[in-house]
Structures are given as structure tokens and as C-alpha cells.
ROFIRO-828124 format. One record per residue (C-alpha): residue in one letter; x, y, z. Coordinates in pm, whole numbers, plus 50000, padded with zeros to 5 digits. Each point is the difference from the previous one (the first is absolute). Last residue first. Layout:
<pts>
aXYZ
...
</pts>
This chain:
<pts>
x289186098634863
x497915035749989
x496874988849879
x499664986650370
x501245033150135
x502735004950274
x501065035949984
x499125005950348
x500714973250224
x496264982650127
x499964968749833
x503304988350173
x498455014250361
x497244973349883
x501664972249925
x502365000150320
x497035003850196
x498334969249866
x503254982650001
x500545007150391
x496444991150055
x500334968449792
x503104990950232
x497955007750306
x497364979449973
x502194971149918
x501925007850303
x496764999450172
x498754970049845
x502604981450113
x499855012450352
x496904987950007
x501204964949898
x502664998850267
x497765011750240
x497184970849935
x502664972349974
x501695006950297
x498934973050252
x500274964449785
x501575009749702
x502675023850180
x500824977050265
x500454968449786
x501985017349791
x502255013850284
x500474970350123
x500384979949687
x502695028749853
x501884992850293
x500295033850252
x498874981650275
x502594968949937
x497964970249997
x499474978850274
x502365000750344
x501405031550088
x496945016150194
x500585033050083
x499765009050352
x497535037450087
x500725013550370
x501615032149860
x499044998549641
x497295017950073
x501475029250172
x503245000649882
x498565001749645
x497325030950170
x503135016250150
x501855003649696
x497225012749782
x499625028450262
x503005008250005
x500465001049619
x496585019349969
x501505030250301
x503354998749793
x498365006149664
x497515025750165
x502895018150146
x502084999249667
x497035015149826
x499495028050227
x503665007049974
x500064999749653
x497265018649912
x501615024749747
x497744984449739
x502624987749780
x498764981849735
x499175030749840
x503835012949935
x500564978949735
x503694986349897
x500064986949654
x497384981349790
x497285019350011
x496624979450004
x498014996249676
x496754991650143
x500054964849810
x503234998250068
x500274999150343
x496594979850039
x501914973449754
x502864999550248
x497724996750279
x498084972549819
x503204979049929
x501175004750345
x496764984550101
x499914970449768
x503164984549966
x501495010650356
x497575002450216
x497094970949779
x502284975849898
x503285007650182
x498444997850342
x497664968149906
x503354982849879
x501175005250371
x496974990350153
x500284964449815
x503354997350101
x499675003250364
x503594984050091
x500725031150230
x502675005949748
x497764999849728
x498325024650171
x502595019250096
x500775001049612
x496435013949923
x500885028450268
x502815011349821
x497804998949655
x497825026750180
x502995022850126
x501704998149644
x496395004449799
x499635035050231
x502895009649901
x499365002649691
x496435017850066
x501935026250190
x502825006949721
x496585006849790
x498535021050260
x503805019450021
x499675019750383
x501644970150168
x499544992050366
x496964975550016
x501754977149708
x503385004750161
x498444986250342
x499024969349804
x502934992749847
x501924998250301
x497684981150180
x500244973549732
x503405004349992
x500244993450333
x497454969550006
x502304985949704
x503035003750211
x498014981450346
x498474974449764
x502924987149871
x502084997350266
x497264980150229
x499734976149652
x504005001350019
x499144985750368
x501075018050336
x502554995850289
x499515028150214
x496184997250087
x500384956749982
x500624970949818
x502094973550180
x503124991949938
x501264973449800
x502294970250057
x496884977049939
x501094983750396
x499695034950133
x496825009149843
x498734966450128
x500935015650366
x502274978350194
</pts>
């Protein structure tokens, strides 16, 4: 007698899964859903929307996955942050609103080739290294905030920081250039205000 057996219950398995299993599986479709609506729509600002659905989808498989600390990183910076800037961007160069016929190049084929080709080739190389790869389940969780603190301040402090700098860079670009095209509409005087 099995000790499943003597619980009463049966054992987990592929056709008998958790509401965590559940969970995960619906949110990963809508997820995926949302994400092949933000590539498909011809509205930038419909785009950008979805956009924050398929990003905060993958912050709750995160906290699914138990790696809370990456999860609060993905709404942070992708969906605080990023979204935030693209939205700004939108504005700031005073993007229609409706349907607009440049963001379709008329590459569509090409571009669903090269998706495919990248997806194929991202598959294999997980396979790949994950093939012969065992996960050890004793310690801390890998995606624990002391994990992945400890990682970052001890081998990714140097990137982390550049990249910093870069986004800082880029902000006071975007404001320097958002200054200036403001100073340049006609009719705009100082004396003028």
C-alpha cells in the first residue's frame, strides 16, 4: 500500500493538476492573448494598453512561480516605468489616436518568418541547456528576494548601474528634445506668454 493510498488521495500528476497549475495555464493565455493583440492592432495607444495587460500577465506567473521579488521588479520598471515612457513618447509626438496606417509596413510575412525562426530558436537553446541541468530544491527558493539579491549585488552590480545611467541618459535626452521641438512652433515667443 502506497502512502497515497492510505491518505485517501491520489497522487498528483499530468491529468490531475493543482489550482496553482489552473491558474497559471488561464493567466499564461491571456497573457498570450494580450500580447498577440498588442502586435496585431493598428491603434498605438490601444497597443501600449495592451501592452501593460501582457506585461502584468507575466508579473502574475511570477508570483505564481513563487519569485516574488522578480515579479515586483516586472511591474516596477515594465509596467510602471516603461509603459509610462511609451505613453509619454506618444504624447509627446502627438500620435493619432485612431487607426494608423504606418504601423503597418506590409511586411507581414517577413515578419512572421523571423518571429517563428527567433521562437525556434529560443526553444531549442532552453531545451538545450536545461537539458542535463537539476535544480537544486533544498536552500532558498531561486527566485527569493535573498537569492536574487545576493546575485545581483555580488555579480551584476556594474550592469545594473550602467544601465542606470543609460535610462537616465535617455530621459534627459527625451526632455532635451522635447524642449526644443516646443521652442521651435511658430508663433511661440517669450514676450508672447
Amino acid at each position: 500500500m502506497t502512502l497515497a493510498a492510505a491518505a485517501g488521495t491520489a497522487p498528483q500528476g499530468f491529468l490531475s493538476p493543482t489550482g496553482v497549475e489552473i491558474a497559471f495555464l488561464l493567466v499564461g493565455l491571456v497573457t498570450f492573448g494580450a500580447a498577440v493583440v498588442t502586435v496585431t492592432t493598428r491603434q498605438l495607444v490601444h497597443a501600449a494598453l495592451w501592452l501593460v495587460v501582457a506585461l502584468g500577465g507575466l508579473a502574475v506567473e511570477y508570483l505564481l512561480l513563487t519569485a516574488e521579488f522578480i515579479a515586483w521588479v516586472q511591474v516596477l520598471i515594465y509596467v510602471g516605468s516603461v509603459i509610462v515612457l511609451l505613453l509619454f513618447g506618444l504624447m509627446l509626438t502627438r500620435a493619432p489616436i485612431g487607426r494608423s496606417p504606418d504601423a503597418d509596413s506590409g511586411n507581414r510575412w517577413v515578419a512572421l518568418a523571423v518571429a517563428v525562426a527567433a521562437a525556434a530558436a529560443l526553444v531549442w537553446v532552453v531545451v538545450d541547456a536545461f537539458r542535463t541541468t537539476w535544480i537544486e530544491l533544498d536552500g532558498a527558493p531561486a527566485g527569493s528576494p535573498d537569492v536574487t539579491g545576493a546575485s545581483l549585488f555580488q555579480h551584476w552590480v556594474l550592469p545594473f548601474e550602467a544601465l542606470s545611467v543609460l535610462l537616465l541618459a535617455a530621459l534627459v535626452g527625451a526632455i532635451v528634445l522635447s524642449r526644443r521641438a516646443k521652442a521651435g512652433t511658430p508663433g511661440d515667443t517669450e514676450g508672447g506668454r
